[in-house]
C-alpha positions in Angstrom: 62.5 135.1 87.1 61.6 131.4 87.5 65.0 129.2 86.7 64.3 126.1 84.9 66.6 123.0 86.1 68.2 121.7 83.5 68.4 117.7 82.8 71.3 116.1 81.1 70.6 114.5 78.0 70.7 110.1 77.8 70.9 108.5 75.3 67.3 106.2 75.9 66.4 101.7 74.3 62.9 103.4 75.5 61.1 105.7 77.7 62.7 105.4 80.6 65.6 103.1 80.0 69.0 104.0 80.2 70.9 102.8 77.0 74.3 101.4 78.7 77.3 103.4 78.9 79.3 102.2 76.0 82.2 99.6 77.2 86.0 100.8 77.5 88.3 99.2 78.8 88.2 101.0 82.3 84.0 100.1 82.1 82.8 97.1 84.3 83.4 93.9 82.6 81.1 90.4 82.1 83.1 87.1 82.8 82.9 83.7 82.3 85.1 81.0 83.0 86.0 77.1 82.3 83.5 75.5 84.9 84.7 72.3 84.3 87.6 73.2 85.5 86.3 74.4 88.3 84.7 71.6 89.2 87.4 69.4 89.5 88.9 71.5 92.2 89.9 69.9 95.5 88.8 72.1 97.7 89.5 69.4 100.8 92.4 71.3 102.1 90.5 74.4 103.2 86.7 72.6 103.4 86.5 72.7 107.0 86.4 77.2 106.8 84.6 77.0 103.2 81.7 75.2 105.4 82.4 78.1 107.9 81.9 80.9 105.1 79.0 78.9 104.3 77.2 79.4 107.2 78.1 82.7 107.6 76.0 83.2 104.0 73.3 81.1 105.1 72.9 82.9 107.9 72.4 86.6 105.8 72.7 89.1 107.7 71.6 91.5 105.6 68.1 89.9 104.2 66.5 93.0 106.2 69.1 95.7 104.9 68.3 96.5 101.9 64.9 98.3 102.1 64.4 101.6 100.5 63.4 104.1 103.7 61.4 107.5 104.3 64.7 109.4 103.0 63.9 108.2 100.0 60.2 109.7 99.4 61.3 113.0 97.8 61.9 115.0 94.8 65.5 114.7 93.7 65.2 117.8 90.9 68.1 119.9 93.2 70.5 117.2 91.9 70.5 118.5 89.2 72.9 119.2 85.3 76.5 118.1 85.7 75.7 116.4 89.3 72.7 114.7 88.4 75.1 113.3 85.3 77.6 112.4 87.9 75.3 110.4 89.8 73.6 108.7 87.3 77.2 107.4 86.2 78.0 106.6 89.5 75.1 104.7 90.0 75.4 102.4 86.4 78.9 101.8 87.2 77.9 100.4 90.7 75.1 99.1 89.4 77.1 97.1 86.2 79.2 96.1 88.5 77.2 94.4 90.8 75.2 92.8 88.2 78.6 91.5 86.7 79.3 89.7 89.7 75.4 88.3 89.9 75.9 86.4 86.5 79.4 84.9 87.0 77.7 83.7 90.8 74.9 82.3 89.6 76.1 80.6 86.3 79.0 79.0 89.0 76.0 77.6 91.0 74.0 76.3 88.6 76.9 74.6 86.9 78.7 73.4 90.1 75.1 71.9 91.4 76.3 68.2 91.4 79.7 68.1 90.8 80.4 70.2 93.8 77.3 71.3 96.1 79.2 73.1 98.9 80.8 75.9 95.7 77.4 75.7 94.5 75.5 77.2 97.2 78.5 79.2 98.1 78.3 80.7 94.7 74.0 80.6 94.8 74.1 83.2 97.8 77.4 85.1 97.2 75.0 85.9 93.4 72.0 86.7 96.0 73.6 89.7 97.5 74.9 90.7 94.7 71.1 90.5 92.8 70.0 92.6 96.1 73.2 95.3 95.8 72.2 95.5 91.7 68.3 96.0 92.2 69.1 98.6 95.0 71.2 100.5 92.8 69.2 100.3 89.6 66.0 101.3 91.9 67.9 104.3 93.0 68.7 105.1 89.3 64.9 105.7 88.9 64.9 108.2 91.5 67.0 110.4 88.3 64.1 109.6 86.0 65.7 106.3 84.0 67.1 102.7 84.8 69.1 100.1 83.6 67.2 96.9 81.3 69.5 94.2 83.4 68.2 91.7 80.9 69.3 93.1 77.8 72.4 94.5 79.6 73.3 90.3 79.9 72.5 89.5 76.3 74.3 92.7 74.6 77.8 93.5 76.8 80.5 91.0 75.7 81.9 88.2 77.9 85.0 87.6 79.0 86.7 84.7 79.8 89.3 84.1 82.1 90.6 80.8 83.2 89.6 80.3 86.9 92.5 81.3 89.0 92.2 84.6 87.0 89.1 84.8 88.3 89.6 84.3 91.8 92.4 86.7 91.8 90.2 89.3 90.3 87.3 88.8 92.1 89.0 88.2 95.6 90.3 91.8 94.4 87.4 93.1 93.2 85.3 92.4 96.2 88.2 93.3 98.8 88.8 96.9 97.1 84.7 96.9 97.1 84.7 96.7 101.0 87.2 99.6 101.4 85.5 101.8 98.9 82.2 101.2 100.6 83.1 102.1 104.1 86.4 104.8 103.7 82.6 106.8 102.2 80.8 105.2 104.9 83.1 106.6 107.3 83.5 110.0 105.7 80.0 110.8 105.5 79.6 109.2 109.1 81.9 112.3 110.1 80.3 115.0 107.5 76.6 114.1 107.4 76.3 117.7 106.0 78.1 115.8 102.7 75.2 112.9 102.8 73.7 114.4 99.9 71.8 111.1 98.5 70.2 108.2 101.3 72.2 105.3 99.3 75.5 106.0 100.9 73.6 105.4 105.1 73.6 101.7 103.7 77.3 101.1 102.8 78.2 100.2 106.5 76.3 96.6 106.3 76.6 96.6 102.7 80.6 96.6 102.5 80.4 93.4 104.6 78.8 91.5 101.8 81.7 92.3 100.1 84.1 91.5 102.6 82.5 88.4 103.1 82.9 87.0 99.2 86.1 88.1 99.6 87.0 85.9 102.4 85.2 82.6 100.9 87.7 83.4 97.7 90.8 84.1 99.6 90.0 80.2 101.3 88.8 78.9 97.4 92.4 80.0 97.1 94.7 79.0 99.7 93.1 75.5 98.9 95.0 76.0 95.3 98.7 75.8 95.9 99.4 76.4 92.4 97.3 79.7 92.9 99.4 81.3 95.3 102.9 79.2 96.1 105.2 79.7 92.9 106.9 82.2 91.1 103.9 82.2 88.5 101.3 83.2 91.0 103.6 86.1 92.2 103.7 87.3 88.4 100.0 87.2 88.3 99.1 88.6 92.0 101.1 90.9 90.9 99.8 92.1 87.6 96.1 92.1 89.3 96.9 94.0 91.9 98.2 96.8 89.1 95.0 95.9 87.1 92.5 96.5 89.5 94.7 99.6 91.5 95.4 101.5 88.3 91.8 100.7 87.1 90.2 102.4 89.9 93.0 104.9 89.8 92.3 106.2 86.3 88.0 106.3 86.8 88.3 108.1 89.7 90.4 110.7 88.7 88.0 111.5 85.8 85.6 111.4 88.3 86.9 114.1 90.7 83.8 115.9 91.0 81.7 113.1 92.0 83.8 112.6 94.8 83.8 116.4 95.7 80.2 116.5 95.9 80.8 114.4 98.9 83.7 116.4 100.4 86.1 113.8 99.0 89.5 114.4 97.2 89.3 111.8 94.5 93.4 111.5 94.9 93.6 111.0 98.7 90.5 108.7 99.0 92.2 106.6 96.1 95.0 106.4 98.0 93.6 105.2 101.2 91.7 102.6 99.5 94.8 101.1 97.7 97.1 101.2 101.0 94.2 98.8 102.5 93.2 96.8 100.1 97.3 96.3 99.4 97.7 95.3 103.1 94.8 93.1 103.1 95.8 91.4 99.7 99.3 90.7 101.8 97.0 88.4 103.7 96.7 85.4 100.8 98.9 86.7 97.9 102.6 86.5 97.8 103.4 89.2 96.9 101.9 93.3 97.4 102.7 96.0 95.5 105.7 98.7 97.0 102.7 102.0 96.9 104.8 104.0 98.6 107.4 104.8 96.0 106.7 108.3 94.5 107.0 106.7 91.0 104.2 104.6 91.6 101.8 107.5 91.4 103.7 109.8 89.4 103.5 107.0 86.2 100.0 106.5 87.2 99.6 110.7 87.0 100.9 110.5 83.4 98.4 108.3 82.6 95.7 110.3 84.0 97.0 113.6 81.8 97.4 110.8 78.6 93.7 109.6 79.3 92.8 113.5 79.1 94.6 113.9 75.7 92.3 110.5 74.3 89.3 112.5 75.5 90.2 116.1 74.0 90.9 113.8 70.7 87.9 111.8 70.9 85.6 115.7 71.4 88.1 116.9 68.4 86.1 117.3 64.4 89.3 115.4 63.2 88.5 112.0 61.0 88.6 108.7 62.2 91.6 108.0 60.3 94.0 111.3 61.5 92.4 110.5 65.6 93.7 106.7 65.2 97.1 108.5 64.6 96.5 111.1 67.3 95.8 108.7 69.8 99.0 105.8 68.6 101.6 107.4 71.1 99.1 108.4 73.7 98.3 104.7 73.8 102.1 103.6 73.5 103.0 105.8 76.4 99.8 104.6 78.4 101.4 100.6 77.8 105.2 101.9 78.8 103.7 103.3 82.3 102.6 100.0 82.9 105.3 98.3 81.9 107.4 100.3 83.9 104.8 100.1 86.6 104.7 96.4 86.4 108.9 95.9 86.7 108.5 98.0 89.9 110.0 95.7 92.6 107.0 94.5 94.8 107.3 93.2 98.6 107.6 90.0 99.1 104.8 88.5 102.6 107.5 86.0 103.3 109.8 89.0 104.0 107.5 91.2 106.5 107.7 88.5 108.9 107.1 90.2 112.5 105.4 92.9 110.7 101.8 93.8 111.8 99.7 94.0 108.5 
């Protein structure tokens, strides 16, 4: 008996082209910012490493990386129903993501071109490696048969805007907890090559350090802000990011347990690891990190995860529109409580872990 593989079904703008995954408010977000404001920055206090950082980007290490190989030139049909779904989800996400970060970049650079040309080209090639990381993952996407329309992705997902310490706490986040996603896999897979089961993840060694590199140049954009980091405002926002972003990747993951165990990963404990870093690492420019350690930290978030469950029985339910609003009223209250509650946990305070080796 000959067993036809079976495809999962996406939704299609044309032959070919993925429609995009329709936004929630754990999907990838667009941003924008007031670049006035961020040209009149002084940046004079930390210009000497920003020129540093600078050169480091000039310099691109990874102009050469990002070459599709011989592992590539094969039939991916095995990958196929629910795991071929999984990795095409993966692979948008990334992929949105990336893209996200292209835009903001590049519209920074354009707009910072005379007012400010050391940001400028900062931002130019920080949105060059971001381009590559994009076009990688979308070409990868058309090794499962469809791919993303970046151009009509940046005219139809909605912007926005955050003033622009908000954005350099969320991207300084964003591309920090990138780097410790990229190589906790890296160095999984490293260990269980047998779990390698897609080329894309031999690249996340060089790749993370793109990542790790924006990250630095915002941490410096940052410590040249005092107002960004040195009063009790900043430790209310550092810490309210730090929840964002953790609880964020917390939640997708979780509904995306299997991805991960197609790659021998428990979703939970890999989650885990890449919070305790990315916490310690944050404690190297914010005020403040977040006290992970406390069982109620991950029991609250656990509630959530069981909450998001009961939004997505409702949403698969034949009730009305009208009678799932109700359904899903307390579901979203409690959802807001374990983030409140979340949010009043006490967090540690750097100036206090003096002596301690972070």
């Amino acid at each position: 008996m000959v067993t036809t593989l079976q495809k999962p079904e996406f939704e299609e703008l044309r032959p070919g082209i993925k429609a995009p995954a329709k936004e929630t408010i754990l999907t990838p977000r667009f941003y924008t910012t007031d670049f006035d404001e961020v040209a009149k920055m002084d940046i004079s206090p930390n210009e000497e490493e920003l020129r540093a950082i600078l050169e480091e980007f000039r310099v691109d290490y990874n102009r050469h990386h990002f070459v599709r190989d011989e592992d590539f030139e094969q039939s991916w049909e095995h990958i196929d129903g629910e795991k071929r779904r999984l990795f095409m989800e993966f692979l948008e996400r990334s992929c949105t993501a990336e893209f996200s970060g292209f835009l903001l970049y590049k519209e920074l650079g354009r707009r910072l071109k005379t007012t400010s040309p050391l940001l400028a080209e900062c931002f130019n090639l920080m949105s060059r490696d971001e381009a590559r990381h994009a076009g990688f993952l979308n070409k990868a996407m058309s090794d499962f048969d469809l791919s993303l329309d970046l151009g009509f992705l940046t005219k139809s997902r909605k912007y926005t805007f955050f003033k622009p310490k908000f954005i350099f706490y969320a991207t300084y986040l964003s591309e920090k907890i990138g780097y410790w996603r990229y190589i906790t896999i890296y160095r999984h897979l490293e260990k269980h090559p047998e779990d390698r089961v897609y080329p894309i993840f031999k690249f996340f060694e060089n790749w993370c350090q793109d990542e790790n590199r924006h990250g630095d140049f915002f941490d410096a954009i940052m410590r040249a802000q005092p107002n960004t980091l040195n009063d009790w405002r900043a430790r209310l926002w550092c810490r309210f990011f730090l929840l964002s972003v953790f609880a964020t990747m917390y939640l997708n993951d979780i509904q995306r347990a299997d991805f991960y165990a197609i790659l021998g990963l428990n979703a939970r404990n890999y989650d885990k690891e890449v919070i305790k870093k990315t916490n310690d690492t944050a404690g190297r420019v914010f005020p403040i990190i977040l006290d992970i350690e406390k069982p109620e930290f991950y029991d609250r978030l656990e509630i959530c995860v069981k909450n998001n469950e009961k939004l997505r029985a409702i949403d698969a339910s034949n009730a009305s529109g009208l009678l799932k609003g109700l359904q899903k009223l307390p579901v979203f209250l409690s959802n807001g409580w374990q983030f409140i509650k979340l949010y009043l946990l006490e967090p540690i305070r750097v100036d206090q872990l003096a002596g301690t080796v972070r």
